[in-house]
N, C-alpha and C positions, 0 to 999 in steps of 0.2 A: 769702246772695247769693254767687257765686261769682266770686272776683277773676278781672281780665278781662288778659291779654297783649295790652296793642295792636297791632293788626297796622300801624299807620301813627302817624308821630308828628303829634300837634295843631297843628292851624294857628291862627292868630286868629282866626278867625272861630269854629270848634269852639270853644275856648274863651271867649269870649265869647256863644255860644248857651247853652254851659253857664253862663253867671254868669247869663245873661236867663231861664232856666229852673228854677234852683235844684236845678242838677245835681251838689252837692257836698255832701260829708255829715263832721260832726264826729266825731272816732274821742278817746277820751282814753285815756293811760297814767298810772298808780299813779308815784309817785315816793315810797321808802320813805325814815325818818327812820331811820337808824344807832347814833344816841346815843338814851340817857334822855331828857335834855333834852326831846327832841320828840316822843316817843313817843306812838305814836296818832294823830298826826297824818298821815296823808297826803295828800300835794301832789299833782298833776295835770296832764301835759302836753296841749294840745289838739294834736293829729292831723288834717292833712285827705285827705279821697281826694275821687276825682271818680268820678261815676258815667257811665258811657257811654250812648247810644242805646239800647244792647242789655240797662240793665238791670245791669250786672255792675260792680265795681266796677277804678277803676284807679287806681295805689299814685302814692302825690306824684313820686317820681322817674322817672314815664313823663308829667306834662306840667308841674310848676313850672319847670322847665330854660326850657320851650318859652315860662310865660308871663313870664317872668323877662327873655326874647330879645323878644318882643313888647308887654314897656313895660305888662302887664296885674296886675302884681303888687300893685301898689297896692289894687287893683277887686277882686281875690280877699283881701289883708288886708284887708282892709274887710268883705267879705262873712263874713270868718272871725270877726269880732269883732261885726258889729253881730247876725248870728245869737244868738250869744254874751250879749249885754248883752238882746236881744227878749228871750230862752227864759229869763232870772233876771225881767227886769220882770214879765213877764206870767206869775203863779206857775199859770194855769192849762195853761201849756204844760209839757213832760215837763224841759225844764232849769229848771223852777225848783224841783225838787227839790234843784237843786245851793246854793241858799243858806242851808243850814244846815251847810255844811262853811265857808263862810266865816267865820263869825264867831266857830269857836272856833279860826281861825288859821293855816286850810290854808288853801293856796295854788293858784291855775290860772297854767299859765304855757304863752305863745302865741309860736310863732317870726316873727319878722318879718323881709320883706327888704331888701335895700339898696337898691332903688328906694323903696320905702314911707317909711324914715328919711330920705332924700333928696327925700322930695315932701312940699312945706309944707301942700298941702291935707292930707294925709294926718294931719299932726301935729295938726292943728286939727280935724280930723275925732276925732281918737281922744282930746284932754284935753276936748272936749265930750263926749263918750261917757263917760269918766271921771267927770265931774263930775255928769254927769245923771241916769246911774240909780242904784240903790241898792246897790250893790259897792262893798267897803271898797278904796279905791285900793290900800291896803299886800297885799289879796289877790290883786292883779294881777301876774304877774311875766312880764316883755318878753326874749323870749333872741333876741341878734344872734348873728351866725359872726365869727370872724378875718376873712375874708374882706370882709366889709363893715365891720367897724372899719378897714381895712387903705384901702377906696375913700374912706373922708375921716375920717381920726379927729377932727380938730373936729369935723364936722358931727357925727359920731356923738354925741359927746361933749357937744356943744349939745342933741340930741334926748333924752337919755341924764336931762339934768340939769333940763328943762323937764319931762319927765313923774316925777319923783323927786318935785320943790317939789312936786305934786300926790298923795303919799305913793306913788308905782306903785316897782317895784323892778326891777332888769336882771340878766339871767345871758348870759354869755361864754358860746357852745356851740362843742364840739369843740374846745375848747382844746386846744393842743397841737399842732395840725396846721402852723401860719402861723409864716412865714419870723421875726415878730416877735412871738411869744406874750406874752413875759416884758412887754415895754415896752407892751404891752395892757392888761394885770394892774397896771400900775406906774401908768399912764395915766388910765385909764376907769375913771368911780368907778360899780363893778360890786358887786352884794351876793349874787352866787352867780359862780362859775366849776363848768362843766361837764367834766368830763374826758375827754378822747376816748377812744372803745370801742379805737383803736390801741394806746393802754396798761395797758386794762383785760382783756381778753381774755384774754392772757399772761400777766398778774399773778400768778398761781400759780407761775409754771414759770421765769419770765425774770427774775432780779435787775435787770436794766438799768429793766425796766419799773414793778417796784415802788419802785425807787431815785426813779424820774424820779414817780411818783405822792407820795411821801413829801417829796417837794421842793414838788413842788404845794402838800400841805394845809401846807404849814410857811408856804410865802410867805402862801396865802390868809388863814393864821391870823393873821401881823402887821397884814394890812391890814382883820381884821373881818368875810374875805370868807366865806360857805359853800362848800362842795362837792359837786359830784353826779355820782356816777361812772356812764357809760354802758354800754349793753352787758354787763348784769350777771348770766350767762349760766350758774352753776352756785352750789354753797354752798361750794366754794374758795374761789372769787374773792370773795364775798360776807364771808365770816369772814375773808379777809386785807386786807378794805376798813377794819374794822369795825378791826382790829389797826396801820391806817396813819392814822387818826384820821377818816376820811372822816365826811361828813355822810349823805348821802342816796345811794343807789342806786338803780337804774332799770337796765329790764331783761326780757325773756322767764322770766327763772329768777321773777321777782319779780311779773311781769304783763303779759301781751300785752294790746296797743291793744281798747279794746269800743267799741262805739258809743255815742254820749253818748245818745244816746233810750230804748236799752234801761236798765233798772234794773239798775245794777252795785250788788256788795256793796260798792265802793271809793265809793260815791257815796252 
């Protein structure tokens, strides 16, 4: 299918025909393990796009913006997760191939937004989800932005700690970007922090960059927390990850997004 340029950006209503239609399709990325320790194991980010009218696919940053502005984000995390939990229950559909990577310790981990953590249906929508099918809650892992830790750190931090007691786990994404990273990290009791591609890219070439990554996995290390370096783009940056103690990478050099229905060898 060939990724589609929208020529107009989504209204509510487009989006919304699309949630009433089941116009949106799961994409996953590989997240490699860096150390021994975890070795063989790989993690799993879920991906979503939307499909258009015409058939063609269109990339999250041409309508989450739009349903994010139209109060719809909830109705698409939802739709990203109960797809999700349908395709493991029912092992005759093509995602339940996916539960045999859980149980020896790899992980799927799903971006949520800051309407979703801020909407109490939502929370009770998703530890009934949790609880109900047959996925190890510890295989679950929830990645917020700066950005929405930043619109209510309690409530985050309440949402944060109600799906934990339920064994689910959270990752900080694009750390690094937000006016208050550090007091995030200090804060939010997080069990990955993500590293932003801004630091990662340069890594090779820029001491400033590799300085400020090498600070990252030291604080992460006090507090317990793992690491996943973004944007992992060549075998420089790769082997200077692996030398600054990082945990996991993720990455085009490492594995571009598939669709979760095709048979990936990552699955």
């Amino acid at each position: 299918m060939v990724q589609s340029l929208c020529q107009k950006s989504p209204n509510s209503q487009d989006l919304q025909k699309a949630l009433l239609e089941n116009r949106f399709c799961l994409y996953c990325q590989p997240i490699i393990p860096l150390n021994t320790h975890s070795e063989g194991c790989v993690h799993k980010e879920i991906l979503l796009r939307m499909v258009g009218q015409d058939g063609k696919l269109i990339q999250p940053n041409q309508f989450l913006p739009y349903a994010e502005e139209y109060g719809l984000m909830p109705s698409i995390d939802r739709w990203v997760l109960k797809s999700f939990f349908d395709g493991i229950y029912h092992p005759s559909k093509c995602m339940g191939c996916w539960a045999r990577g859980y149980y020896c310790g790899c992980i799927i981990a799903f971006n949520l937004s800051g309407s979703s953590i801020n909407n109490e249906e939502f929370l009770t929508f998703l530890e009934e989800a949790v609880t109900t099918h047959p996925v190890p809650p510890y295989s679950l892992v929830f990645e917020i932005t700066e950005t929405v830790a930043l619109s209510n750190l309690e409530k985050t931090r309440q949402f944060i700690l109600r799906l934990q007691k339920l064994g689910c786990q959270f990752a900080l994404d694009d750390f690094g970007t937000g006016m208050a990273s550090l007091a995030y990290l200090k804060e939010l009791p997080l069990d990955f922090v993500k590293i932003d591609g801004m630091f990662v890219r340069d890594l090779a070439t820029n001491p400033v960059s590799a300085a400020i990554v090498s600070a990252i996995v030291q604080i992460a290390q006090v507090k317990n927390i793992q690491t996943v370096a973004e944007y992992v783009e060549n075998v420089q940056i790769l082997e200077q990850l692996k030398e600054l103690g990082v945990g996991y990478a993720q990455g085009f050099y490492l594995g571009k997004p598939t669709p979760v229905l095709q048979r990936s060898p990552i699955l």
